[in-house]
MIFI-125961 format. One line per 8 residues: number of its first residue (from 1); their letters; for each residue y, x, z of N, C-alpha, C. Coordinates in steps of 0.1 Angstrom, whole numbers, always signed. Example, Ala and Ser with C-alpha at 12.3 -4.5 7.8 and 13.67 -1.06 7.14 Angstrom:
2
1> AS> -57:+132:+78:-45:+123:+78:-33:+132:+78 | -22:+128:+71:-11:+137:+71:+0:+129:+79
//
This chain:
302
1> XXXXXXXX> -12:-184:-32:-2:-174:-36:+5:-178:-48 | +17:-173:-49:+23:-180:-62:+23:-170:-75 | +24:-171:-84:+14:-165:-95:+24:-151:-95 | +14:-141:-103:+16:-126:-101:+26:-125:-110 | +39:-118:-101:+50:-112:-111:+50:-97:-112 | +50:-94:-122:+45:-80:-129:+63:-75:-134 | +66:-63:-127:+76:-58:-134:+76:-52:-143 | +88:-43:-154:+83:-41:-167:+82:-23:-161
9> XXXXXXXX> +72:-20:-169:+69:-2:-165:+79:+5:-165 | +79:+18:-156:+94:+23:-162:+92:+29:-174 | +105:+38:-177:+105:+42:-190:+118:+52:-187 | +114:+63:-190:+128:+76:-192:+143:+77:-192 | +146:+77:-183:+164:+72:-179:+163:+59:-173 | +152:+51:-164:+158:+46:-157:+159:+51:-141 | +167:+41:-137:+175:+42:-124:+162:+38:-111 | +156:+50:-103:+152:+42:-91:+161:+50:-76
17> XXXXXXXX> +156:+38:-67:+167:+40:-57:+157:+43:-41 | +156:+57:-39:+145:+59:-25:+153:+51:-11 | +145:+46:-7:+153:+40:+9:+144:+44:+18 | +145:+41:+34:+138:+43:+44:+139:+32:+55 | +126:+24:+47:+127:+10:+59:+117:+9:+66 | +111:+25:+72:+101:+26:+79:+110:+37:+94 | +102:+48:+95:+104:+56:+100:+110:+74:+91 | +119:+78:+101:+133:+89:+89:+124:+99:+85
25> XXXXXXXX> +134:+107:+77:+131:+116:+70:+144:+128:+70 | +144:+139:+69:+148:+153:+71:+157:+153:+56 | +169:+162:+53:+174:+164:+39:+163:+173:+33 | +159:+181:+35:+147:+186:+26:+138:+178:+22 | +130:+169:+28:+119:+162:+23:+127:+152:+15 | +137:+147:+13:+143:+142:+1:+144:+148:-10 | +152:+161:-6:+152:+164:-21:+139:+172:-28 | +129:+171:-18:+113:+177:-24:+113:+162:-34
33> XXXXXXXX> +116:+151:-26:+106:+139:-33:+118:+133:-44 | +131:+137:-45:+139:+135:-56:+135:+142:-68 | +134:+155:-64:+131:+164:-73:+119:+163:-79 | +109:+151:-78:+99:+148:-86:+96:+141:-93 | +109:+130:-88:+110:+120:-98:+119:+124:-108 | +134:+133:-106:+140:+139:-115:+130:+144:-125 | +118:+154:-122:+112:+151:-133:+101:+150:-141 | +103:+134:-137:+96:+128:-143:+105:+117:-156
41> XXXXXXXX> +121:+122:-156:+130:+122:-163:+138:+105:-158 | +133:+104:-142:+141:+91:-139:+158:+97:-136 | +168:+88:-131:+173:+90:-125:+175:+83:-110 | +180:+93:-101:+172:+92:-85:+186:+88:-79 | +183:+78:-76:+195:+76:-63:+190:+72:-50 | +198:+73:-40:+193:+74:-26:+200:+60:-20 | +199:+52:-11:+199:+44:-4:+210:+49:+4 | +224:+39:+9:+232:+47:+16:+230:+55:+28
49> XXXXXXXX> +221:+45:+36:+214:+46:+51:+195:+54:+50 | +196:+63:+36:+184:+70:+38:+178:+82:+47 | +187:+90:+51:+189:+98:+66:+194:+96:+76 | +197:+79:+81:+201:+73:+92:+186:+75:+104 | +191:+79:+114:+182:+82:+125:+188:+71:+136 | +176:+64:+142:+181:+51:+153:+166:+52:+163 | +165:+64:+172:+150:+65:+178:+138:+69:+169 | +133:+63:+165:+118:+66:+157:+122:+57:+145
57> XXXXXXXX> +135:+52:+142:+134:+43:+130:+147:+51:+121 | +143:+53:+110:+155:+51:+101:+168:+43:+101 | +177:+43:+108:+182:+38:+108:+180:+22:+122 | +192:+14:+122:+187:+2:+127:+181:-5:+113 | +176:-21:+126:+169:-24:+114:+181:-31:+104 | +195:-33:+108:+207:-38:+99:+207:-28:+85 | +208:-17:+95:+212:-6:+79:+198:-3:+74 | +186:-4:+76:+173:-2:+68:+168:-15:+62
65> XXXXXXXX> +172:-30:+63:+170:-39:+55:+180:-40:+49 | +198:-38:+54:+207:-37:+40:+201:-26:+26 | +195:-17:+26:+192:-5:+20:+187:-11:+8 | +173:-15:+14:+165:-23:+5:+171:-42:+0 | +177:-46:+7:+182:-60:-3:+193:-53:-13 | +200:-40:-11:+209:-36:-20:+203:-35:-35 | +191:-26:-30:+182:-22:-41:+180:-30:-52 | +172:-42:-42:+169:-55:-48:+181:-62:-57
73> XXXXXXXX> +190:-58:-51:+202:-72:-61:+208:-58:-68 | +204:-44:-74:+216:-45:-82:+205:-44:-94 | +208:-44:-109:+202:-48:-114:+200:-37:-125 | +207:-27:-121:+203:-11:-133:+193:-2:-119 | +188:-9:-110:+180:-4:-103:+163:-9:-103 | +155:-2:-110:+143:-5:-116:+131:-4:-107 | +132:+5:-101:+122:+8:-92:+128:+15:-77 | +116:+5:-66:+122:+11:-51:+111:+17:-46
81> XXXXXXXX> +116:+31:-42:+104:+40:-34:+111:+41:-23 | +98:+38:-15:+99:+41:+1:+98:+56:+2 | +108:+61:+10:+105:+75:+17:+94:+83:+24 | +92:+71:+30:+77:+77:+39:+74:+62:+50 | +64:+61:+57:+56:+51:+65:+62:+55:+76 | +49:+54:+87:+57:+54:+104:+59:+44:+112 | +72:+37:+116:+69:+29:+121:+83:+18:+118 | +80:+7:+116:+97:-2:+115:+95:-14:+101
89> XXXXXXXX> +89:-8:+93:+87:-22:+80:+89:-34:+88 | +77:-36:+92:+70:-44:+104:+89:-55:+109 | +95:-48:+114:+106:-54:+115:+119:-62:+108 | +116:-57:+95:+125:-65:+87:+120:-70:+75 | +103:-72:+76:+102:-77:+63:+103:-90:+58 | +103:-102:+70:+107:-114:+69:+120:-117:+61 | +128:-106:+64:+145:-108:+57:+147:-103:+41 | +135:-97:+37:+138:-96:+21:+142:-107:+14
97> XXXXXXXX> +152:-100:+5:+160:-108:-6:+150:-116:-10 | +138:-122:-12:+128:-125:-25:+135:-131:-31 | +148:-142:-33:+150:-148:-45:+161:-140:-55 | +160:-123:-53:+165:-112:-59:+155:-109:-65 | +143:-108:-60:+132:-105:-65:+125:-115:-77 | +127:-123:-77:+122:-134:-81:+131:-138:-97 | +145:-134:-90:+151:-132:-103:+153:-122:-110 | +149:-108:-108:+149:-96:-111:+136:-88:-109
105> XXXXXXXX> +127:-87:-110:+117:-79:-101:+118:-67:-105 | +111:-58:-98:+111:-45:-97:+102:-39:-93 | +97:-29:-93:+88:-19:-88:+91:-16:-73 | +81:-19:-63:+79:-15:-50:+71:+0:-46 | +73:+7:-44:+64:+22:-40:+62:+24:-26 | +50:+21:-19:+52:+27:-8:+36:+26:+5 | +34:+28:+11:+19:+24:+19:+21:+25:+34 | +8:+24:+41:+9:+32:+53:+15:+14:+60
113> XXXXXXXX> +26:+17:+69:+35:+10:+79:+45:-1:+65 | +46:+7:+51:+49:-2:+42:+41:-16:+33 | +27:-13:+38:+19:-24:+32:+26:-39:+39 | +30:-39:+47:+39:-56:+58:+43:-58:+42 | +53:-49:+40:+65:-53:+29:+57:-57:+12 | +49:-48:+9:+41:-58:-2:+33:-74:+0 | +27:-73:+14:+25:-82:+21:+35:-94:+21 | +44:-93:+23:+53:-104:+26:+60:-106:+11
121> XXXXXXXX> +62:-101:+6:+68:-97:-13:+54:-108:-22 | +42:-101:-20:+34:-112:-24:+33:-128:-19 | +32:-128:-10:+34:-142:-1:+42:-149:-9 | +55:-141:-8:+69:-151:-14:+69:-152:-30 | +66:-144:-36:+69:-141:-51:+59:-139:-56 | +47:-130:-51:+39:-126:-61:+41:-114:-68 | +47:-105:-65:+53:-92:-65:+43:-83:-64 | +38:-75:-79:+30:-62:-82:+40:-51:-77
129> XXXXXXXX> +29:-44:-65:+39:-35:-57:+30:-19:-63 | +34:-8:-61:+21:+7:-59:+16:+9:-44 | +9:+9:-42:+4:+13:-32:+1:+25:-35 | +11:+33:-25:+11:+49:-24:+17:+59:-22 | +25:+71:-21:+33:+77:-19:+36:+90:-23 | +48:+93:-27:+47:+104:-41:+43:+115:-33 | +40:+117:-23:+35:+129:-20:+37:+126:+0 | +30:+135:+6:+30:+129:+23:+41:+137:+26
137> XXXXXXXX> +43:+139:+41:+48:+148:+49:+49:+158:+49 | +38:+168:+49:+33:+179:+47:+31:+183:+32 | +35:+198:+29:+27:+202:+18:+15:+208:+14 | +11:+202:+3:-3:+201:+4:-8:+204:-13 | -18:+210:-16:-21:+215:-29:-26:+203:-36 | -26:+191:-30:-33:+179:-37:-18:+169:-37 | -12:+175:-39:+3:+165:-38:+9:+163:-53 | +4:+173:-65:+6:+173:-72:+1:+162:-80
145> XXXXXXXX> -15:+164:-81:-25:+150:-80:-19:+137:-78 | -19:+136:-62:-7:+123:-58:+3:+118:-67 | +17:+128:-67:+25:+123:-77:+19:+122:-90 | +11:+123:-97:+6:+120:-109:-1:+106:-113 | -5:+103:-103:-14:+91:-97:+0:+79:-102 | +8:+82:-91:+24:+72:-84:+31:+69:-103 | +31:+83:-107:+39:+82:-122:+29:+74:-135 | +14:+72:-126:+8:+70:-140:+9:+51:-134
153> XXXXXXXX> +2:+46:-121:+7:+34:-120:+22:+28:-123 | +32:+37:-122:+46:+30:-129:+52:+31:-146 | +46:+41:-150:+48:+47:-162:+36:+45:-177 | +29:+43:-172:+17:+38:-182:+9:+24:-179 | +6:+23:-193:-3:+9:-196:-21:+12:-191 | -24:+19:-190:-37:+17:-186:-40:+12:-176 | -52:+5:-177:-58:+5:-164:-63:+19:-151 | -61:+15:-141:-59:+22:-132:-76:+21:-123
161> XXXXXXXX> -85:+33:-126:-97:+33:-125:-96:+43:-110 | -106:+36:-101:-109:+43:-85:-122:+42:-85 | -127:+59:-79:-139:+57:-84:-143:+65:-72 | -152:+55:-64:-159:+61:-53:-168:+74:-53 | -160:+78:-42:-165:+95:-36:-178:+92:-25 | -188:+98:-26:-199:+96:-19:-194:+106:-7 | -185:+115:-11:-178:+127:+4:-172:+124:+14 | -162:+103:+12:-160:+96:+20:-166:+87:+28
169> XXXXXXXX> -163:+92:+41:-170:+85:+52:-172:+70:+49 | -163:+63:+41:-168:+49:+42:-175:+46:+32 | -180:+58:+21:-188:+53:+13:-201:+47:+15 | -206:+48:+27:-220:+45:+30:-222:+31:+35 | -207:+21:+33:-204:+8:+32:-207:+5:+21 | -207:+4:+8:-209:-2:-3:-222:-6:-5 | -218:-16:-7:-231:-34:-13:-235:-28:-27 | -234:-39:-30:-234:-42:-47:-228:-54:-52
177> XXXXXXXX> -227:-59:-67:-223:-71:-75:-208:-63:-76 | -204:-73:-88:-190:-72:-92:-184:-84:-93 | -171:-78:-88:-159:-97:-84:-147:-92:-91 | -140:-102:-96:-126:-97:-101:-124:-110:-93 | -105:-105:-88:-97:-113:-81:-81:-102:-84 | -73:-109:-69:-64:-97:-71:-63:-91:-60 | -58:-79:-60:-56:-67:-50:-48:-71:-43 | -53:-74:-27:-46:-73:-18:-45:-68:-5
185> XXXXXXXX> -37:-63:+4:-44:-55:+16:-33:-44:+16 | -39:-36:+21:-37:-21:+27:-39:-14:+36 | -33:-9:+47:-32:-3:+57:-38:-17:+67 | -50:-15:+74:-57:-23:+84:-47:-26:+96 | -35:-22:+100:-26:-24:+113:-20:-32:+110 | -12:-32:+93:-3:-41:+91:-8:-52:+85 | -20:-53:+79:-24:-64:+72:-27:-75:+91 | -32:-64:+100:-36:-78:+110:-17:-79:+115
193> XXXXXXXX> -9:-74:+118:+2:-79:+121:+6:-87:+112 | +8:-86:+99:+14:-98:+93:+7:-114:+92 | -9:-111:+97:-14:-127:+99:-3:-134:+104 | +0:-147:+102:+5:-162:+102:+17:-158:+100 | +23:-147:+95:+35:-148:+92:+42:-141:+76 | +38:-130:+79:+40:-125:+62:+27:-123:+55 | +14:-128:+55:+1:-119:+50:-1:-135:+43 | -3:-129:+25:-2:-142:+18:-21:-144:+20
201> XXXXXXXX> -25:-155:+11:-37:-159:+13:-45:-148:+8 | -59:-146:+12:-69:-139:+5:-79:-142:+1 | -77:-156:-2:-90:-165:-4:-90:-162:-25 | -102:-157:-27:-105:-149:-37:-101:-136:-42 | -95:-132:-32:-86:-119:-32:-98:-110:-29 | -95:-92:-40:-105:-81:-35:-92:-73:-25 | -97:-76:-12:-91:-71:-2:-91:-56:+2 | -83:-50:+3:-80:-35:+4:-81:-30:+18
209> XXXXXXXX> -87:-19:+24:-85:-22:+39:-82:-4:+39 | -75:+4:+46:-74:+17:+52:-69:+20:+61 | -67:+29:+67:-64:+31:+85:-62:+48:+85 | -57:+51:+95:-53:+63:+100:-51:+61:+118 | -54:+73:+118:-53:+74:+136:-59:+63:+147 | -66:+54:+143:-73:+42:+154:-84:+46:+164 | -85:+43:+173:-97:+44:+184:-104:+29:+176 | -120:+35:+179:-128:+21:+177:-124:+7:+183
217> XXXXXXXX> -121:+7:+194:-114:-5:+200:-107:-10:+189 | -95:-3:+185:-85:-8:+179:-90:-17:+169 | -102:-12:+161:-101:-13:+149:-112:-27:+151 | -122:-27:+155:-127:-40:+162:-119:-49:+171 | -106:-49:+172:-95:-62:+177:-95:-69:+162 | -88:-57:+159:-78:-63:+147:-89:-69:+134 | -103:-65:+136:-112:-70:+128:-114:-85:+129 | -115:-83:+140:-123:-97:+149:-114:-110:+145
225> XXXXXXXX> -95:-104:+151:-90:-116:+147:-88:-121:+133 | -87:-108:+125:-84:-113:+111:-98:-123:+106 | -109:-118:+114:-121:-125:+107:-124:-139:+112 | -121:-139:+127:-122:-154:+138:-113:-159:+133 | -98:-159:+133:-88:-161:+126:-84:-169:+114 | -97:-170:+104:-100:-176:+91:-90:-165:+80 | -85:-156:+81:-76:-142:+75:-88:-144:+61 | -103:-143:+63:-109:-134:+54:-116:-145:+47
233> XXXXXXXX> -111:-158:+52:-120:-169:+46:-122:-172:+31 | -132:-171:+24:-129:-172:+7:-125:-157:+0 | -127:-150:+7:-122:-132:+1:-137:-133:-11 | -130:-128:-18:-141:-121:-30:-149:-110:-25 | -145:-98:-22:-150:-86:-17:-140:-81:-15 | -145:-67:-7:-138:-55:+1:-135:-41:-7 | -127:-35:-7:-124:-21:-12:-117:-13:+1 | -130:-5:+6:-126:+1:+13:-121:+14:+10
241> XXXXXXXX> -107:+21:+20:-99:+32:+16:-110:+41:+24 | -97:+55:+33:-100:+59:+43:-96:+52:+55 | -106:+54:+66:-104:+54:+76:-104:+71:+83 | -91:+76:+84:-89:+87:+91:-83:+89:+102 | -81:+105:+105:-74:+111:+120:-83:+104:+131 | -92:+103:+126:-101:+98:+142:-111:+112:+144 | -117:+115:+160:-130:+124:+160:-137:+119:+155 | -151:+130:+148:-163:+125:+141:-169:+113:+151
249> XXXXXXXX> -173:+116:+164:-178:+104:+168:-175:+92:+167 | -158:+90:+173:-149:+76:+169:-152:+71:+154 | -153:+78:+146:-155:+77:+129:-166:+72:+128 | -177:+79:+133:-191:+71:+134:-193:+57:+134 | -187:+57:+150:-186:+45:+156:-174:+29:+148 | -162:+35:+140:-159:+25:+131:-163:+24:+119 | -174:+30:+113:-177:+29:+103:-191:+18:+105 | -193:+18:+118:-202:+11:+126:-195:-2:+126
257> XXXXXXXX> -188:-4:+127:-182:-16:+131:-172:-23:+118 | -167:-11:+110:-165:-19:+98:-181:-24:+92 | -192:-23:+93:-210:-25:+90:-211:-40:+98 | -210:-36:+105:-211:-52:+118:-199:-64:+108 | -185:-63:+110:-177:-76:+103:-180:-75:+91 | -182:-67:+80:-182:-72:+69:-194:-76:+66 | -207:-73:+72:-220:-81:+68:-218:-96:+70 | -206:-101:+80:-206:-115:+82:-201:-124:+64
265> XXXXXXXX> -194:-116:+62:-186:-124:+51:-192:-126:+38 | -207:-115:+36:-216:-119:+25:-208:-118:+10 | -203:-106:+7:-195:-104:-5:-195:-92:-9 | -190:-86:-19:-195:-74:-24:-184:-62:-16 | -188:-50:-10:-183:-46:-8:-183:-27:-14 | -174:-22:-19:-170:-9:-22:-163:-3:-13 | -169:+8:-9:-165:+15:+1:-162:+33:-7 | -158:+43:-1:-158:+54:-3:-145:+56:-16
273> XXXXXXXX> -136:+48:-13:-124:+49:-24:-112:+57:-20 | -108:+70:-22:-97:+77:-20:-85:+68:-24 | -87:+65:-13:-69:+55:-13:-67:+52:+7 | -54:+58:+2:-51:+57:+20:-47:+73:+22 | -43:+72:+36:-41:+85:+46:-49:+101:+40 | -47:+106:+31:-50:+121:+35:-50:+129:+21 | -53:+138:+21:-47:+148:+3:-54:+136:-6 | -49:+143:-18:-57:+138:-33:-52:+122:-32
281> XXXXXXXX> -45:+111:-27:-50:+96:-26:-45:+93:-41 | -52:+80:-40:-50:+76:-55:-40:+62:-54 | -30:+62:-65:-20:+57:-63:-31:+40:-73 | -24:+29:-64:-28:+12:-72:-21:+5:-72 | -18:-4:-83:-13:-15:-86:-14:-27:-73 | -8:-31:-65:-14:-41:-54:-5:-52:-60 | -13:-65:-56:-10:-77:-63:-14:-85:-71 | -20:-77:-83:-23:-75:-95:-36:-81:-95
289> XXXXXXXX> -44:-82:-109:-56:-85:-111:-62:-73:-109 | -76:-69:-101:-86:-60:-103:-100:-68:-107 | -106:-53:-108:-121:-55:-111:-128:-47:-101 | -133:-55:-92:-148:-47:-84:-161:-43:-86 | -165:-33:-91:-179:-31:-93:-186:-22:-85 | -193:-26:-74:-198:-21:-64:-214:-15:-68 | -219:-19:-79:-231:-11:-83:-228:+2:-92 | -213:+4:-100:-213:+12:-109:-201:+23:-100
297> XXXXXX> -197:+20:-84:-190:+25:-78:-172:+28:-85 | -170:+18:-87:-153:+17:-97:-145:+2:-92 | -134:+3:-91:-123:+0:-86:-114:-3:-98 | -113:-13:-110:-102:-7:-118:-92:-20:-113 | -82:-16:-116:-71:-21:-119:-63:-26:-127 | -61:-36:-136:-56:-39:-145:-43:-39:-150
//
């Protein structure tokens, strides 16, 4: 991977610009999610093609990757938040600007069907993205939380501490020992789609894995290849998110089977980390240097 580019934090009056290079979004849920960054005392601009509808995608994929290379090259534009996940990243992430990035960087915001695009951003540049979203689809009493999370990864210098819930199903994954590497991963569909093409190396990488909506099957394909595959070869350890929207049984049964692949790889693994699909998630620095500590149950982020 080529060494980690860190954009500068924001800071009060700057300029970010929301796009939709996933799946659309409604004029109200805009201005719910403008109106939070307004104040947070940014100034909010929208992407021309942000309520462009083309089937299940925002837009085609012409005017959803013009959106974001715009972003990228103008240069009073400091931070890019994704609107929401779904379905379409996946499509245009090969075409990012990176040598906009490269000469400019910026803040990436976004998860879910968005992880491809930090994925392919690291690969090429090395690009500290957030993993997360200022708030979901629905309203929700833990959305508040959320955005607080999103403003404290872009707006403050601390480290960014995750600290395993024993209430999460995948907490009954965690090993022990502590690894530092850097944060990479996300959403489990997009990390196996981007293999051989946008998914940078993970060889000493603490790998991130979460999911939403999968049948067991699913999630034992996309294991298998990323593992037979050589995907996980040299990984430091695992930080596991949620795996959600499955029945209790299905849930059983992948939590069963995330137990099965990652005993192969013999590395530390933390599990039970509120990050991913559902209230309360906790917003991370991805890219970045982390710290694993799977005996003291903590996740930080540097």
């Amino acid at each position: 991977m080529p060494p980690v580019l860190r954009p500068p934090l924001l800071q009060e009056g700057d300029v970010v610009r929301l796009v939709s290079p996933a799946s659309f979004v409604d004029e109200g849920y805009l201005a719910r999610l403008s109106g939070i960054l307004t104040s947070w005392k940014l100034e909010v601009q929208h992407g021309t093609h942000v309520l462009c509808r083309h089937g299940f995608l925002a837009g085609t994929d012409e005017k959803r990757l013009a959106d974001l290379n715009d972003a990228f090259n103008d240069p009073t534009v400091r931070a890019v938040i994704a609107t929401r996940g779904g379905k379409g990243s996946y499509r245009i992430a090969g075409d990012i600007d990176f040598v906009a990035l490269r000469r400019d960087p910026k803040w990436f915001v976004g998860f879910s069907d968005n992880t491809i695009l930090h994925l392919a951003m690291q690969r090429d540049c090395g690009l500290v993205g957030v993993h997360s979203a200022v708030f979901g689809m629905a309203e929700s009493a833990s959305h508040k939380d959320a955005a607080g999370s999103v403003r404290a990864a872009l707006m403050e210098t601390e480290p960014r501490v995750v600290t395993r819930s024993s209430g999460e199903p995948t907490a009954v994954l965690t090993t022990s020992g502590q690894i530092e590497g850097r944060l990479v991963g996300g959403n489990l569909d997009l990390v196996a789609t981007a293999a051989g093409w946008a998914l940078p190396s993970l060889k000493e990488a603490i790998v991130l894995l979460e999911a939403v909506g999968k049948h067991p099957g699913e999630v034992d394909r996309m294991l298998t290849m990323l593992r037979k595959g050589g995907c996980f070869d040299g990984v430091a350890g695992f930080a596991i998110g949620r795996f959600t929207g499955s029945s209790p049984k299905a849930e059983a049964t992948i939590i069963a089977l995330l137990t099965d692949h990652l005993r192969h790889m013999d590395v530390p693994v933390l599990g039970g980390l509120p990050i991913g699909h559902g209230d309360g998630m906790e917003a991370v620095r991805i890219g970045g240097p982390a710290r694993l500590d799977a005996d003291e149950g903590r996740l930080i982020v540097l």
